[in-house]
C-alpha positions as MATLAB code, in Angstrom:
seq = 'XXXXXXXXXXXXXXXXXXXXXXXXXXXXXXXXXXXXXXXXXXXXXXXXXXXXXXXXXXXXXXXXXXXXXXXXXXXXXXXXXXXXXXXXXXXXXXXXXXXXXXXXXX';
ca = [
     -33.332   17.300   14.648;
     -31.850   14.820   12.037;
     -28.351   15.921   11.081;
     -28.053   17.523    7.356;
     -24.591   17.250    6.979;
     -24.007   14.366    4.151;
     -27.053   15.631    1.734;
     -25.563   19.041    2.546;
     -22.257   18.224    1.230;
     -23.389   16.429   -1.695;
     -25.548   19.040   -2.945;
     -22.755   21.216   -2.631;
     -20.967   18.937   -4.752;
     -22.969   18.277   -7.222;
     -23.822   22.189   -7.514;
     -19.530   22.916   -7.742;
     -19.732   19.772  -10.577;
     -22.554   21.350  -12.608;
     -20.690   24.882  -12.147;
     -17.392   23.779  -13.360;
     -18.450   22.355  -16.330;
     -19.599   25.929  -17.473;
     -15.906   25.394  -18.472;
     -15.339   24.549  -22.166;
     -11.959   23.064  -21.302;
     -13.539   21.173  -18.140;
     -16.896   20.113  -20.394;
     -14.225   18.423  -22.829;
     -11.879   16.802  -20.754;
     -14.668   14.737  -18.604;
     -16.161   13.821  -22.023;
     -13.283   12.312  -23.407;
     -12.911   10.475  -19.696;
     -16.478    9.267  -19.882;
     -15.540    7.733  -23.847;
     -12.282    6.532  -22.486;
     -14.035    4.791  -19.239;
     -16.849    3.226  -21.152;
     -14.689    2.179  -23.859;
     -12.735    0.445  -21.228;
     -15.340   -0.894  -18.971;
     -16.383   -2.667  -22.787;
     -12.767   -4.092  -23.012;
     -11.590   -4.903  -19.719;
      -8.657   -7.215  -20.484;
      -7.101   -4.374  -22.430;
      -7.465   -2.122  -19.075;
      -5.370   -5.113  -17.207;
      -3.059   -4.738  -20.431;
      -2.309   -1.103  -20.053;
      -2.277   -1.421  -16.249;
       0.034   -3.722  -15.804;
       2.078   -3.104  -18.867;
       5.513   -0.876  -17.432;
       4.365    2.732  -18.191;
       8.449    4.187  -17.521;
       8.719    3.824  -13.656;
      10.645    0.341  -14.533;
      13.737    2.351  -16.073;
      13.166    5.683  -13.701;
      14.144    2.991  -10.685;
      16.825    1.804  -13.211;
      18.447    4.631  -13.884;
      18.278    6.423  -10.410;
      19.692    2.972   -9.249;
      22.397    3.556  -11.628;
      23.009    6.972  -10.560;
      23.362    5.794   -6.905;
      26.014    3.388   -7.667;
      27.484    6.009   -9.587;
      28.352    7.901   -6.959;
      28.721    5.321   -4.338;
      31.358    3.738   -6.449;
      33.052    7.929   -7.249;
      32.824    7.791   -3.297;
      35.157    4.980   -2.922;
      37.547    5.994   -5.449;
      38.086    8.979   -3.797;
      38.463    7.163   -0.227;
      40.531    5.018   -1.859;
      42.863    7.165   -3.867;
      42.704   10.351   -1.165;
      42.433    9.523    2.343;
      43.903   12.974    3.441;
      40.379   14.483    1.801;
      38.097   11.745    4.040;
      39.947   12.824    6.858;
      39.351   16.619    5.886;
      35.815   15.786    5.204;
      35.145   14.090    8.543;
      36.939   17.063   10.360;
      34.989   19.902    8.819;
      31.540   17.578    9.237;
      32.594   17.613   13.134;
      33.103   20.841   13.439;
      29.765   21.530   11.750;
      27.807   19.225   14.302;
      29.707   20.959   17.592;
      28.418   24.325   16.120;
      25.278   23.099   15.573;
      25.325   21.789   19.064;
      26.518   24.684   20.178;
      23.686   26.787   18.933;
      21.360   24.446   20.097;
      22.297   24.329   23.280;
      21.980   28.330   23.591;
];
């Protein structure tokens, strides 16, 4: 007996295609997908353009680099300036992990 899986699956996919585009919403959205697609599959070098172009995620990295030596340097100010809080800091953060192995240990 041959195995039906893979035409099995794709008529199942093609049949949950053809229902969702009973949609209105659906119908529209992969029709303006299909214009934009063929539109760029005519212009290919403006694909490449908008590809490669920096869509953002250039200044996201910026700014949550910024944001990390924000508080790296805020860390070292405070280290600097109050070394009786570090010390507080480091005592309550052992306590924590002897708890913790405490607990685990039980």
């Amino acid at each position: 007996m041959k195995n039906k899986i893979i035409p099995a699956i794709l008529i199942g996919a093609a049949v949950g295609a053809g229902l969702s585009l009973i949609d209105k919403g659906t119908r529209e959205s992969v029709m303006s997908n299909t214009k934009d697609l063929k539109y760029y599959a005519k212009n290919p070098d403006e694909a490449k353009q908008k590809l490669s172009s920096n869509s953002g995620q250039s200044s996201k990295f910026d700014s949550l680099k910024e944001e990390a030596k924000f508080w790296k340097e805020t860390i070292e100010e405070i280290r600097q300036n109050n070394p009786e809080l570090e010390e507080s800091i480091k005592d309550a953060k052992d306590t924590f992990m002897k708890k913790r192995d405490q607990k685990n240990l039980n």
